[in-house]
N, CA and C atoms of all chains as a GROMACS GRO file, in nm:
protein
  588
    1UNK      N    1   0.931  -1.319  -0.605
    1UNK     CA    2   0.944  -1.182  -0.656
    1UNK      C    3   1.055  -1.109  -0.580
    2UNK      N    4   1.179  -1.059  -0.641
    2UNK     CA    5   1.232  -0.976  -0.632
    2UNK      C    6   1.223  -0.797  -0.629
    3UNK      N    7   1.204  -0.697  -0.503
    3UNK     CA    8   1.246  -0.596  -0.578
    3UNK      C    9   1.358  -0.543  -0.542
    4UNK      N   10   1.465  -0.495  -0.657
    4UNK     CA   11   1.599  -0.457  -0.699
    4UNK      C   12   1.563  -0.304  -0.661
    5UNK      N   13   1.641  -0.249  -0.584
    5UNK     CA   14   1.636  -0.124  -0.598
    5UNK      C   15   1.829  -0.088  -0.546
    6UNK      N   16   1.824   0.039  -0.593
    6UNK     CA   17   1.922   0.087  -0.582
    6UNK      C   18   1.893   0.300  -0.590
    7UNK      N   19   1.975   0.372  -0.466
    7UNK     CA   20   1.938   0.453  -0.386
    7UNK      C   21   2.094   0.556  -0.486
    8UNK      N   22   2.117   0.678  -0.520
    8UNK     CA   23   2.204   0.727  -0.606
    8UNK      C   24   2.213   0.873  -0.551
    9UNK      N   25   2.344   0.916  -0.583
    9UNK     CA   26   2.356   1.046  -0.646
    9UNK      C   27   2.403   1.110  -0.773
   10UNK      N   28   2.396   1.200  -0.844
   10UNK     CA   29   2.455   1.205  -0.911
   10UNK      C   30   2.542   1.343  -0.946
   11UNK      N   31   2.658   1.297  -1.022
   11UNK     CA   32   2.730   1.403  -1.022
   11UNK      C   33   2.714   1.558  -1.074
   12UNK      N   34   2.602   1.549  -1.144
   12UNK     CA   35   2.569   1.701  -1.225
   12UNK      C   36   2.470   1.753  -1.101
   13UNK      N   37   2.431   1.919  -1.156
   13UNK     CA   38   2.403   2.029  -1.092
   13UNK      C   39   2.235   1.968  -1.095
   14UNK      N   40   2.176   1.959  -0.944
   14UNK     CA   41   2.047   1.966  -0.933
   14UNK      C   42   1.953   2.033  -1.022
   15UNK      N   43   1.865   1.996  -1.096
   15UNK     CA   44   1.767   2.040  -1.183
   15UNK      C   45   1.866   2.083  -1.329
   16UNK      N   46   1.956   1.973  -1.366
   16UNK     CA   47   2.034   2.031  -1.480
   16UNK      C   48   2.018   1.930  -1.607
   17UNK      N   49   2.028   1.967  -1.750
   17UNK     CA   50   1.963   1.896  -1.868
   17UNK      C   51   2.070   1.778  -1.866
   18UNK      N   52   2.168   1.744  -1.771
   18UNK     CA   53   2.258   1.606  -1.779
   18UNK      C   54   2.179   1.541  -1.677
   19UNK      N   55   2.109   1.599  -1.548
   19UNK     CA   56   2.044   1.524  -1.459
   19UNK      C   57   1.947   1.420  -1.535
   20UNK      N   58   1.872   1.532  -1.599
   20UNK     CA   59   1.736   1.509  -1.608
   20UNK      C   60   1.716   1.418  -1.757
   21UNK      N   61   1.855   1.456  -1.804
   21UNK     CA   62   1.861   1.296  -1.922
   21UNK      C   63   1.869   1.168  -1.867
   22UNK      N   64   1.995   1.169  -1.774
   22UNK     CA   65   1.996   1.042  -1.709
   22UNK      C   66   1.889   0.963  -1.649
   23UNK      N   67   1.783   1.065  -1.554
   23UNK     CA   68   1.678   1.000  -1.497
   23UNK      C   69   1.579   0.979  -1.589
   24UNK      N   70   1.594   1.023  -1.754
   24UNK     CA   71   1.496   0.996  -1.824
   24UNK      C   72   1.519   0.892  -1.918
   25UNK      N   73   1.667   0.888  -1.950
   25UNK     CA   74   1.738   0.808  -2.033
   25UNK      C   75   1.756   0.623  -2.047
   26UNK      N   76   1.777   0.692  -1.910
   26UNK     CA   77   1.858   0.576  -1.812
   26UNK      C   78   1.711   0.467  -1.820
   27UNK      N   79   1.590   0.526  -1.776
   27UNK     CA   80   1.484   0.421  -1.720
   27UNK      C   81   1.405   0.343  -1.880
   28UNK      N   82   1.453   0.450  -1.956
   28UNK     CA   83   1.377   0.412  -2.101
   28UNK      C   84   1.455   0.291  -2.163
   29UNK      N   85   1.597   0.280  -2.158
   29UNK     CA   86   1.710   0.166  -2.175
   29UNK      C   87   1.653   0.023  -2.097
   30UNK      N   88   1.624   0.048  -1.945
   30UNK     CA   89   1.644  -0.070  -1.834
   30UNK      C   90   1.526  -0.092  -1.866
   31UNK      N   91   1.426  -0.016  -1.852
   31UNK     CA   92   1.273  -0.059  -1.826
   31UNK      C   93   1.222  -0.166  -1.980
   32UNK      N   94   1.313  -0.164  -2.100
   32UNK     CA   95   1.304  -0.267  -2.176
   32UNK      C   96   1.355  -0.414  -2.216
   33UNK      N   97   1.432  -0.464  -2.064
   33UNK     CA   98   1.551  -0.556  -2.093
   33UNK      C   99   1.433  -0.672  -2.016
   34UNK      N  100   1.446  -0.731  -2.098
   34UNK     CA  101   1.355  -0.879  -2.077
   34UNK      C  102   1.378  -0.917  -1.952
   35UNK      N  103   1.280  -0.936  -1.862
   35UNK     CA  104   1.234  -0.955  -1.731
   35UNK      C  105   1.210  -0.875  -1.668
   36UNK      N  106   1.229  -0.703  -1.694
   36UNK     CA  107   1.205  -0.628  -1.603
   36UNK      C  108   1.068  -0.560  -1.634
   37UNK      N  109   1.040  -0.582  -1.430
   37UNK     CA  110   0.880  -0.488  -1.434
   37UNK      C  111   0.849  -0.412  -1.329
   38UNK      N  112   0.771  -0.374  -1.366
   38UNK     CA  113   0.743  -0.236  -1.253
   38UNK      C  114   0.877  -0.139  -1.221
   39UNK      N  115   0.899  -0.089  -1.322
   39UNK     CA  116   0.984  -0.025  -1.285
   39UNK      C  117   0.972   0.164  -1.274
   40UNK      N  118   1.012   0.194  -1.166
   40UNK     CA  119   0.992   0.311  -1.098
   40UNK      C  120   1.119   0.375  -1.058
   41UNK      N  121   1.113   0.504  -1.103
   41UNK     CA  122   1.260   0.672  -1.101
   41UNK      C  123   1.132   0.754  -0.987
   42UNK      N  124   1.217   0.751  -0.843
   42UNK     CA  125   1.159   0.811  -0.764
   42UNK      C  126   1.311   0.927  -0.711
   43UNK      N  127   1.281   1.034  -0.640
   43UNK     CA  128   1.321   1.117  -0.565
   43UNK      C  129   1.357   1.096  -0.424
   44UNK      N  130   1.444   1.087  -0.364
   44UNK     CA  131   1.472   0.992  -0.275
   44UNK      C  132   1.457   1.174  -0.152
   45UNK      N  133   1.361   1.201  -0.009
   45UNK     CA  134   1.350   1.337   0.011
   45UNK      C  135   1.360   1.322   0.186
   46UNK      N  136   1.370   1.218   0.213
   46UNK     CA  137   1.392   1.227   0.375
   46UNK      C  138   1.534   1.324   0.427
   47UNK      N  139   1.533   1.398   0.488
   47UNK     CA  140   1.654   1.499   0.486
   47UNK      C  141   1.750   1.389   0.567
   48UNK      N  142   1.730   1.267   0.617
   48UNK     CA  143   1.830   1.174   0.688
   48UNK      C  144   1.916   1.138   0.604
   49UNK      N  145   1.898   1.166   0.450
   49UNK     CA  146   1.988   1.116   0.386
   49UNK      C  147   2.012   1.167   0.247
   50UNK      N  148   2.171   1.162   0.206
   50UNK     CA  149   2.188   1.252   0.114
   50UNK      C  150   2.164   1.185  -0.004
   51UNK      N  151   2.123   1.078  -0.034
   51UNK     CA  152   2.100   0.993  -0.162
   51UNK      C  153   1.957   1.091  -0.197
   52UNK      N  154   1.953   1.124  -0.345
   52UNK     CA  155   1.866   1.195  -0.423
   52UNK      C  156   1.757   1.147  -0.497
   53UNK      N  157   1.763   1.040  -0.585
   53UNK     CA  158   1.734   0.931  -0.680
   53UNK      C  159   1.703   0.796  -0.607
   54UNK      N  160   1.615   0.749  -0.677
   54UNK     CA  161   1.594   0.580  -0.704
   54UNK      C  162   1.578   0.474  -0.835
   55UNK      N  163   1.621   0.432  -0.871
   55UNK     CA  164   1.599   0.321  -0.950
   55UNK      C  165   1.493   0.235  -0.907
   56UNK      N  166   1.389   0.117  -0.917
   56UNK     CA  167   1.392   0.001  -0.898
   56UNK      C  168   1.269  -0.052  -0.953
   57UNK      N  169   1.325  -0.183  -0.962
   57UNK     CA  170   1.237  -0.291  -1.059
   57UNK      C  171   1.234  -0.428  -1.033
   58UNK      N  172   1.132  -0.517  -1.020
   58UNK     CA  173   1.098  -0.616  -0.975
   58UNK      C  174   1.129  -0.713  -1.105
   59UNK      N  175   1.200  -0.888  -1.029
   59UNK     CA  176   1.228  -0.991  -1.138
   59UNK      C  177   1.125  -1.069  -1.027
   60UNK      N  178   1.090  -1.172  -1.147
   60UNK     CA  179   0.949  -1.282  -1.087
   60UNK      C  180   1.081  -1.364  -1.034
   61UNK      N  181   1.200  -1.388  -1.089
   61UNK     CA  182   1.297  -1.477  -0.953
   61UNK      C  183   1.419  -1.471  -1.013
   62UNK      N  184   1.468  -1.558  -0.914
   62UNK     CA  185   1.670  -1.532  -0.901
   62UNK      C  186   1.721  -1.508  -1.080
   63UNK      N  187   1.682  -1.574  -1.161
   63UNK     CA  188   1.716  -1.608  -1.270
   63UNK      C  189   1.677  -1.490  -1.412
   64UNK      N  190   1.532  -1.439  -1.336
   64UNK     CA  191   1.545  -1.290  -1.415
   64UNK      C  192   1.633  -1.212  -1.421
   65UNK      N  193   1.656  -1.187  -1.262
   65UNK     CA  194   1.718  -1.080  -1.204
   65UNK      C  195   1.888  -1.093  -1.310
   66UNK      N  196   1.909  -1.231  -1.286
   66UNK     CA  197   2.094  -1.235  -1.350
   66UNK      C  198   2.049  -1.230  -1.494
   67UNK      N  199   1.945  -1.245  -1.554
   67UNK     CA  200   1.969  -1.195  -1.712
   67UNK      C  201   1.982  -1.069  -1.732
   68UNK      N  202   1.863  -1.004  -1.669
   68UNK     CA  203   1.890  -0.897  -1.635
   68UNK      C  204   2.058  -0.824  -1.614
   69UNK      N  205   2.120  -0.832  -1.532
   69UNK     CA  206   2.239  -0.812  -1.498
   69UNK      C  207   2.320  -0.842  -1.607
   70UNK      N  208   2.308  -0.991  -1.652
   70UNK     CA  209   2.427  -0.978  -1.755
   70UNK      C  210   2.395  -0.941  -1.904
   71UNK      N  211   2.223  -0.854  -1.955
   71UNK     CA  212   2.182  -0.814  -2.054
   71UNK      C  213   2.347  -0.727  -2.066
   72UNK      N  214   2.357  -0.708  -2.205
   72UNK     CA  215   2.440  -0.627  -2.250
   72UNK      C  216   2.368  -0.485  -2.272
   73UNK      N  217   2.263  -0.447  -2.255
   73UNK     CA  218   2.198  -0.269  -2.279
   73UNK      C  219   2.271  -0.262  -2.096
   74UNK      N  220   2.181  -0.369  -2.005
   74UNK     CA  221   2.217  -0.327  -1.844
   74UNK      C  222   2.403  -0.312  -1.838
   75UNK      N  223   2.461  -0.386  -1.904
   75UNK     CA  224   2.581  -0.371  -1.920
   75UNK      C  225   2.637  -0.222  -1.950
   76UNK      N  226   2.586  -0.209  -2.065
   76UNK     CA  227   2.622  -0.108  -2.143
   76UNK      C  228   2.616   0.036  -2.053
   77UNK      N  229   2.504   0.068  -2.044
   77UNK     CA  230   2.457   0.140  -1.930
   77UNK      C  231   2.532   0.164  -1.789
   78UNK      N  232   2.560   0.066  -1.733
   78UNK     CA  233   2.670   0.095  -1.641
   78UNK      C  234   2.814   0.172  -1.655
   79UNK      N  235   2.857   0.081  -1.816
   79UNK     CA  236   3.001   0.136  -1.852
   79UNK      C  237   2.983   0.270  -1.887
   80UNK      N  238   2.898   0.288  -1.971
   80UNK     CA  239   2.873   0.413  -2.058
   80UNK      C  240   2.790   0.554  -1.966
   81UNK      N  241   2.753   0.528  -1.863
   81UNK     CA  242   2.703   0.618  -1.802
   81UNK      C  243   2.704   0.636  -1.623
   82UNK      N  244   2.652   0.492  -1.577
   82UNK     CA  245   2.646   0.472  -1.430
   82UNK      C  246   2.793   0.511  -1.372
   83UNK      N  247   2.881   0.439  -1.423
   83UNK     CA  248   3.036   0.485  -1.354
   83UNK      C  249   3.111   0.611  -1.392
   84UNK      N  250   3.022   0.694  -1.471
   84UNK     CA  251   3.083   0.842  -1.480
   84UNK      C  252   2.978   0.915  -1.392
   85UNK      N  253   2.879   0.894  -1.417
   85UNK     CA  254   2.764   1.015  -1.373
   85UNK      C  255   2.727   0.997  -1.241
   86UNK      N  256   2.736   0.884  -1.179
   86UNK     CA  257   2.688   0.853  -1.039
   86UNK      C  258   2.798   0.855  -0.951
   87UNK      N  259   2.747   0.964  -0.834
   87UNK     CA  260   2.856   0.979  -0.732
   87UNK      C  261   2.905   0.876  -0.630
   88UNK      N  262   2.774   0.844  -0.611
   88UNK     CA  263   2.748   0.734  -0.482
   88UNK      C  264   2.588   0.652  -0.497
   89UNK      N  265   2.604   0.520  -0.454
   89UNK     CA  266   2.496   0.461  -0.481
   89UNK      C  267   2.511   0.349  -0.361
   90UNK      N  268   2.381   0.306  -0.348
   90UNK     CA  269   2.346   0.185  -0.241
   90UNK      C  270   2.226   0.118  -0.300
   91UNK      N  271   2.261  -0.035  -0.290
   91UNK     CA  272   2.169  -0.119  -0.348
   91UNK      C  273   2.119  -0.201  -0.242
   92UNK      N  274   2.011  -0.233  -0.267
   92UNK     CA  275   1.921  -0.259  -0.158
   92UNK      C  276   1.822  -0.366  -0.237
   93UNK      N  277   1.820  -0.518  -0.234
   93UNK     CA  278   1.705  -0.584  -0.293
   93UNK      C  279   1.626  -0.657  -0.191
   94UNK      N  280   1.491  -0.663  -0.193
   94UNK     CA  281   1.398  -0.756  -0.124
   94UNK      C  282   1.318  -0.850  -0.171
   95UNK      N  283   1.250  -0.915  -0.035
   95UNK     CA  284   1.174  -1.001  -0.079
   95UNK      C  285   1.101  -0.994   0.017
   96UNK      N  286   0.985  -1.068  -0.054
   96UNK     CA  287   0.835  -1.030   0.152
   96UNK      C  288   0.912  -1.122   0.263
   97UNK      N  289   0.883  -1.053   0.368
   97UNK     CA  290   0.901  -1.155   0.495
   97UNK      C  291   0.794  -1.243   0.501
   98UNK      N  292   0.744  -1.319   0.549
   98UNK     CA  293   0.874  -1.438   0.600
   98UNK      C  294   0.926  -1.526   0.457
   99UNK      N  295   0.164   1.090  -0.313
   99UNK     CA  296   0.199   0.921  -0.222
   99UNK      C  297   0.335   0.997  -0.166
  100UNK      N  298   0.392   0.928  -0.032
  100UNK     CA  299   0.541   0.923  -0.007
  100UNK      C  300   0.567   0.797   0.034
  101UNK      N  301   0.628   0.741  -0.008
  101UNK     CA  302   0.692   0.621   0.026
  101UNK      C  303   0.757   0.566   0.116
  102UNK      N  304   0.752   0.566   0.240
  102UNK     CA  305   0.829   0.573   0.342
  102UNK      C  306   0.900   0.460   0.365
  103UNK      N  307   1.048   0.463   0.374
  103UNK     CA  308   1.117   0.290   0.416
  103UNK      C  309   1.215   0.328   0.534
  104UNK      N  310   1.216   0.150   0.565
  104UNK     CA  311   1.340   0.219   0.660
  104UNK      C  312   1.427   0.092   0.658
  105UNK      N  313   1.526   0.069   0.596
  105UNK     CA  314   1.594  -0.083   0.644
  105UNK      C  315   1.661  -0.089   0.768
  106UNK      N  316   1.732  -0.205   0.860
  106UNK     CA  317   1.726  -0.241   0.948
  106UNK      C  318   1.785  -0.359   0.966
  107UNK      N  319   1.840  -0.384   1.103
  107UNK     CA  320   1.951  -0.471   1.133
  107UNK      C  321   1.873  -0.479   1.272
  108UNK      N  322   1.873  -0.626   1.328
  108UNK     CA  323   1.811  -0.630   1.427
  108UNK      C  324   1.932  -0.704   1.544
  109UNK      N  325   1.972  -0.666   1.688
  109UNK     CA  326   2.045  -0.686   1.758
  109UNK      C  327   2.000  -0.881   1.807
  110UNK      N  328   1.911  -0.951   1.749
  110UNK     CA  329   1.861  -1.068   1.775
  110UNK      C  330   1.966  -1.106   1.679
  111UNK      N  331   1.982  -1.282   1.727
  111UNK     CA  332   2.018  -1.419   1.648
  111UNK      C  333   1.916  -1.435   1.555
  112UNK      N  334   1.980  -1.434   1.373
  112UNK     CA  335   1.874  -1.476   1.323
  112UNK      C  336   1.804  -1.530   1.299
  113UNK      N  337   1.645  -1.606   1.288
  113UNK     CA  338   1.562  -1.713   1.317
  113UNK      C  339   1.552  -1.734   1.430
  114UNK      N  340   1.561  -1.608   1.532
  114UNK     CA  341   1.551  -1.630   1.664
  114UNK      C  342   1.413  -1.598   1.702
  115UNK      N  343   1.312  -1.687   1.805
  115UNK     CA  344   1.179  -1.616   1.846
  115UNK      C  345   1.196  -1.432   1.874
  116UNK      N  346   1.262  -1.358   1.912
  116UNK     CA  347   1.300  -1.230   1.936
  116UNK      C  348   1.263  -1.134   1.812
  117UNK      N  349   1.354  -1.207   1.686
  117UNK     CA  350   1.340  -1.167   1.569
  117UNK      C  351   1.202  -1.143   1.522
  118UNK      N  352   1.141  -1.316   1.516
  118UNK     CA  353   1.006  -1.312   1.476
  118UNK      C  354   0.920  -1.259   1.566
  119UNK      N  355   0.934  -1.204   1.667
  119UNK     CA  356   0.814  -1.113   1.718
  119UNK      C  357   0.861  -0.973   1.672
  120UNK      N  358   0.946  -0.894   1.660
  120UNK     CA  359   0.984  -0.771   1.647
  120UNK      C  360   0.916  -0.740   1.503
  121UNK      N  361   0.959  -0.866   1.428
  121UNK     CA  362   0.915  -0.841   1.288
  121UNK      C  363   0.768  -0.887   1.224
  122UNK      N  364   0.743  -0.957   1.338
  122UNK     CA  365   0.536  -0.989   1.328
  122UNK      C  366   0.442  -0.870   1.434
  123UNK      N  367   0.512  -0.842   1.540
  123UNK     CA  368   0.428  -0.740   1.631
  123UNK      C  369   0.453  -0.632   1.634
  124UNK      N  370   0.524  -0.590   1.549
  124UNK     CA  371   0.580  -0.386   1.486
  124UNK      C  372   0.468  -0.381   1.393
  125UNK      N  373   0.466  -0.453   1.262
  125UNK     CA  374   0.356  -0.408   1.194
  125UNK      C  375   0.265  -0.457   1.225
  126UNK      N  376   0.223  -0.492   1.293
  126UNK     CA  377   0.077  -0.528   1.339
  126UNK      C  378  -0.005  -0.416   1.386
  127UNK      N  379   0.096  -0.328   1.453
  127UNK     CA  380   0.075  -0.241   1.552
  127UNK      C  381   0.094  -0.120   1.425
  128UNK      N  382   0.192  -0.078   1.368
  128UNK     CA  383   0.246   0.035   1.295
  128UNK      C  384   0.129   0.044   1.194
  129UNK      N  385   0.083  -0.104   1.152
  129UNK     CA  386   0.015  -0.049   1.024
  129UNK      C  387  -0.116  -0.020   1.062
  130UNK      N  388  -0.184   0.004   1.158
  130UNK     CA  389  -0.315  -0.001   1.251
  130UNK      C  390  -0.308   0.161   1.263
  131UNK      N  391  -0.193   0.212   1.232
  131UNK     CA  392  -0.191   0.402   1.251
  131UNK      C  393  -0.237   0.462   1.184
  132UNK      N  394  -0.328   0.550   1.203
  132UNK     CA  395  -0.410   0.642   1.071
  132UNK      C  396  -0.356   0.693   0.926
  133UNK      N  397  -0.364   0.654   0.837
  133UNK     CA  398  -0.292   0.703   0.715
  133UNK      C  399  -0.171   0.619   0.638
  134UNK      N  400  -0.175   0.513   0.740
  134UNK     CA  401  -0.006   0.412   0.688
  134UNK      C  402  -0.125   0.342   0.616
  135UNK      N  403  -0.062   0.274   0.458
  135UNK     CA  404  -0.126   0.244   0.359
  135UNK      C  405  -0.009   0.142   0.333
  136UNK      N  406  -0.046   0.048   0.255
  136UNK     CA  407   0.052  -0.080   0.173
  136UNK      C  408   0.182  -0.078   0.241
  137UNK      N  409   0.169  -0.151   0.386
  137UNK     CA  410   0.297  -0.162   0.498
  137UNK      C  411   0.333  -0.346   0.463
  138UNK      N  412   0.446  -0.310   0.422
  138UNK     CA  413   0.512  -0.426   0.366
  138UNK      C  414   0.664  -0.484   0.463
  139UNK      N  415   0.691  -0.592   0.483
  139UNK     CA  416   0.768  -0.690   0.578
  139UNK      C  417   0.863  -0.706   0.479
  140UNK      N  418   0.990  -0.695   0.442
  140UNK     CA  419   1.117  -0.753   0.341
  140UNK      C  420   1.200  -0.798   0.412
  141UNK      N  421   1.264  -0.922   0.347
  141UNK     CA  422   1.386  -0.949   0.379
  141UNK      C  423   1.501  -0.850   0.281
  142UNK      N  424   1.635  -0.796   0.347
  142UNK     CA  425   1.686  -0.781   0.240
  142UNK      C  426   1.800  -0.870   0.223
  143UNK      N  427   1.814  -0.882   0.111
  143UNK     CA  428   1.905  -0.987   0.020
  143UNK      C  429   2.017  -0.982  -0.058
  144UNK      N  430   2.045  -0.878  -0.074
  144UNK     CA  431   2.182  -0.811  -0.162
  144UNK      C  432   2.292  -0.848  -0.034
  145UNK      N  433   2.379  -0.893  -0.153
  145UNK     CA  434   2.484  -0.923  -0.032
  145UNK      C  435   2.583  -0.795  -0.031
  146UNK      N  436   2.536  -0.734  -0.078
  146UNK     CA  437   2.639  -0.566  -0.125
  146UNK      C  438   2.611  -0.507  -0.016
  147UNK      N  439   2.509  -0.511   0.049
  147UNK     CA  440   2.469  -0.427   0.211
  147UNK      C  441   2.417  -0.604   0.336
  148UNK      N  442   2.477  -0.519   0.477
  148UNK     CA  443   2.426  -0.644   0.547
  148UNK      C  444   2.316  -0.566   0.630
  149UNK      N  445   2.252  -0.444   0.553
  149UNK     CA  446   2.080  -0.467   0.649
  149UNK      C  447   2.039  -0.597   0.620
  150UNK      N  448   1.975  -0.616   0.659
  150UNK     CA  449   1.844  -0.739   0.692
  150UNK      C  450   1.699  -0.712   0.669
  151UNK      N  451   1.647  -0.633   0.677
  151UNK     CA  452   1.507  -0.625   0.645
  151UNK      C  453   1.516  -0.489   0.648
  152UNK      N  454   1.337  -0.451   0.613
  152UNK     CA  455   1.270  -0.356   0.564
  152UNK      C  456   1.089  -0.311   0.617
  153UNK      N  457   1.110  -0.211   0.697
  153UNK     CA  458   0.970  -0.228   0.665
  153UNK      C  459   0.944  -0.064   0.596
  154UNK      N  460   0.812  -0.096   0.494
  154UNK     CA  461   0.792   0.027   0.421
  154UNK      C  462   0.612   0.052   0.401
  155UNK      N  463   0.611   0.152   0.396
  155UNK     CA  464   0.457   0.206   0.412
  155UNK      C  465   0.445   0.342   0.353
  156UNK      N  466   0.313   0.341   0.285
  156UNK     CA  467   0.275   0.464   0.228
  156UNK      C  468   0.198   0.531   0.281
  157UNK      N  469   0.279   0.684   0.247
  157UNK     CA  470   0.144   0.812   0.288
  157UNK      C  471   0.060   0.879   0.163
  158UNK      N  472  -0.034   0.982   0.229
  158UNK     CA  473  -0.071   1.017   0.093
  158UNK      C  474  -0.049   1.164   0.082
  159UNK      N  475  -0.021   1.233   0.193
  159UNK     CA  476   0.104   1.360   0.179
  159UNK      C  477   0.168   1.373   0.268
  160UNK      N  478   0.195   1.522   0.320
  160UNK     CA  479   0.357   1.522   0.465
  160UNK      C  480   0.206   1.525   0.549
  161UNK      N  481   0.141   1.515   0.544
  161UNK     CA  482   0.011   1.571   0.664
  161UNK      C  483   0.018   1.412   0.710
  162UNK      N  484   0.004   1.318   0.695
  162UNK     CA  485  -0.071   1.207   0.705
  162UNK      C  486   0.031   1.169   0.743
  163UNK      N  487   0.191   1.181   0.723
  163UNK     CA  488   0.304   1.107   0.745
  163UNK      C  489   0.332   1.212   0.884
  164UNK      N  490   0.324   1.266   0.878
  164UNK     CA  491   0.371   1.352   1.025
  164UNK      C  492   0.247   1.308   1.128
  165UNK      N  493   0.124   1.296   1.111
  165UNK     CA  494   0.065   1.243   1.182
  165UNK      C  495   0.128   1.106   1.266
  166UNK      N  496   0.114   1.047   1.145
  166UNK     CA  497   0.188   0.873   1.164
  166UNK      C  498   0.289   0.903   1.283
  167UNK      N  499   0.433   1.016   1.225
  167UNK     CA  500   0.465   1.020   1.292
  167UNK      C  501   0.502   1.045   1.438
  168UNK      N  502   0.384   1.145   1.420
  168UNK     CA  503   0.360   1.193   1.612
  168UNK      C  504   0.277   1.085   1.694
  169UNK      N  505   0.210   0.998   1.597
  169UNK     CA  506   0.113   0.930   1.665
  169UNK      C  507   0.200   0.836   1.792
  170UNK      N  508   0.107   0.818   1.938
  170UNK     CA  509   0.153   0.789   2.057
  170UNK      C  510   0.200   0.641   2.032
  171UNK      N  511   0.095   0.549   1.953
  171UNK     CA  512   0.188   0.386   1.915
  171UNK      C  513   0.310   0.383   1.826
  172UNK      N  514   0.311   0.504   1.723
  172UNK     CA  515   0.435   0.468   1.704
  172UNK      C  516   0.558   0.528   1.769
  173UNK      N  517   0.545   0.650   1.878
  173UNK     CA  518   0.624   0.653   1.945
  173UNK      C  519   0.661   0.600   2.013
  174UNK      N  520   0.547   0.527   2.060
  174UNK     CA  521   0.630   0.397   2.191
  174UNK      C  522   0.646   0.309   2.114
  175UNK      N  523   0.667   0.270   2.029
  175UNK     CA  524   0.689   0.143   1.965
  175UNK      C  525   0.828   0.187   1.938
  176UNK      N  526   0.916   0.294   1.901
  176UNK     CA  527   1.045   0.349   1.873
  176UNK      C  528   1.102   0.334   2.023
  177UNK      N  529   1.042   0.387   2.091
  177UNK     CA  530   1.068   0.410   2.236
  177UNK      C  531   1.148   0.234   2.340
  178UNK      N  532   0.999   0.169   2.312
  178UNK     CA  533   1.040   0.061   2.376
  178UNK      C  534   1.084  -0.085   2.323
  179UNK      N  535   1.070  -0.027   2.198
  179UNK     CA  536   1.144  -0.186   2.097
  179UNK      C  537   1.222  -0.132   1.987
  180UNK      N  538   1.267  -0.007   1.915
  180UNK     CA  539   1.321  -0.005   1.795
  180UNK      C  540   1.443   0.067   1.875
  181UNK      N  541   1.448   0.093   1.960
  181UNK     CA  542   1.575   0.234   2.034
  181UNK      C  543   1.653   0.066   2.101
  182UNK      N  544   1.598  -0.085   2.149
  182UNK     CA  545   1.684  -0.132   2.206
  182UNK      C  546   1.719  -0.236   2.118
  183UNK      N  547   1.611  -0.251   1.991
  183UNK     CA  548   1.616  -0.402   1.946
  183UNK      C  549   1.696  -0.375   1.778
  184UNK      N  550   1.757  -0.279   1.755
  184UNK     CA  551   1.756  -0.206   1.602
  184UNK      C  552   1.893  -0.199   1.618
  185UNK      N  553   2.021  -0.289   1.586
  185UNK     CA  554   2.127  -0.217   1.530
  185UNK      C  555   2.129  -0.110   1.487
  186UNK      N  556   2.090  -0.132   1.370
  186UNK     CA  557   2.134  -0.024   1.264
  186UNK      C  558   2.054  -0.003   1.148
  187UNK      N  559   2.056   0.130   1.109
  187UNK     CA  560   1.917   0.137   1.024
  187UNK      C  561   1.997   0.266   0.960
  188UNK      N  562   1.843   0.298   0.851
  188UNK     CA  563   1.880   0.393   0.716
  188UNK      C  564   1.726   0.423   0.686
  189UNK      N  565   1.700   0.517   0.692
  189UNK     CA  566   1.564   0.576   0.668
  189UNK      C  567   1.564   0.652   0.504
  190UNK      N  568   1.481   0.578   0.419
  190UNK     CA  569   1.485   0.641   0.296
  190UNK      C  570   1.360   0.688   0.228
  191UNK      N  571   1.316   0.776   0.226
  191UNK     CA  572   1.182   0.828   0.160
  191UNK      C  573   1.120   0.877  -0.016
  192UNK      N  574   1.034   0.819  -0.078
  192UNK     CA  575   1.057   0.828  -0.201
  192UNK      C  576   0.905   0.897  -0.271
  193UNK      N  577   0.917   0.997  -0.372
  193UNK     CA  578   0.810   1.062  -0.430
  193UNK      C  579   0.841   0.962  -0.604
  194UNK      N  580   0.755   0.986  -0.606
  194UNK     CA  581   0.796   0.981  -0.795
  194UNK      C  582   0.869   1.116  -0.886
  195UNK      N  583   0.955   1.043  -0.968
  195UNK     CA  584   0.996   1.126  -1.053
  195UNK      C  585   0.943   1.152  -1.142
  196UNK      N  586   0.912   1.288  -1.249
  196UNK     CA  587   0.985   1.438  -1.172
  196UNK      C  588   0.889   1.417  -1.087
   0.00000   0.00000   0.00000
C-alpha cells in the first residue's frame, strides 16, 4: 500500500468560489480514476508551514499508482488546472516502516 | 481529529542499527502519550523529496495535541534524540476539508 500525498497552495484569494471549486472539483475528477482509494482534501494548519491544502490517496501497489498517473482525467487535470492554479506544491508518498 | 505529521531525515547510515532504534524506540515511547491515536512509522518514497520517513499521529482536538505536546516524554525525547539525530524535517498538520 501506497499513500500518495501531495501538500499545495493555491493561487486564488482564501475562502474564494475559484478556491473552493478546485478543492471540490479537483477530488470529484481523481477520486474516480481506477485504483484510487481513500481519498482525502484536508487543510494543511500547523503555522510551521505555509502549504494550505492536501490531496491524498492510497494505490494497493507500484502499478496502481502509474495508471493512475498516466490516466488521461489525472493527466488532464494537471494540464487544465494544477499548473495554472497551484502556486507551490510538495509531494510526499509512503509506505509503513519497516 | 488533527492529523499530526512530521517527515524527517535522519543524520544515521541507512539500515544502520542507529536508524532502527530511533525509528523502533521514538514510537514506542511517543505513542504511549495521552491522546496520540493511530501513530504510524513510513518510509518515504517519492524520489521528488529526499525526506526519508514519517512519523504521524492523531489528535482529537488542539487540547489533546498541546497536551501531547507539553507532555515531559515527548519533550525529552525532542531534547535528547530528535535535536541530535534529525537532519531535517517539515512538520505538517491536517483537518479535513471544508
Amino acid at each position: 500500500m501506497i499513500r500518495h500525498t501531495v501538500a499545495f497552495t493555491l493561487v486564488h484569494a482564501p475562502g474564494s468560489p475559484e478556491e473552493q471549486d478546485f478543492l471540490t472539483r479537483g477530488p470529484e475528477l481523481l477520486r474516480a480514476i481506477p485504483g484510487v482509494t481513500d481519498f482525502t482534501v484536508s487543510r494543511q494548519v500547523s503555522p510551521k508551514s505555509d502549504f494550505r491544502f492536501q490531496f491524498a490517496m492510497s494505490f494497493a501497489d507500484e502499478e496502481a499508482y502509474a495508471a493512475y498517473d498516466a490516466h488521461p482525467d489525472h493527466r488532464g487535470f494537471v494540464a487544465e488546472r494544477w499548473q495554472s492554479e497551484v502556486a507551490r506544491f510538495e509531494e510526499l508518498d509512503f509506505v509503513a516502516y519497516p
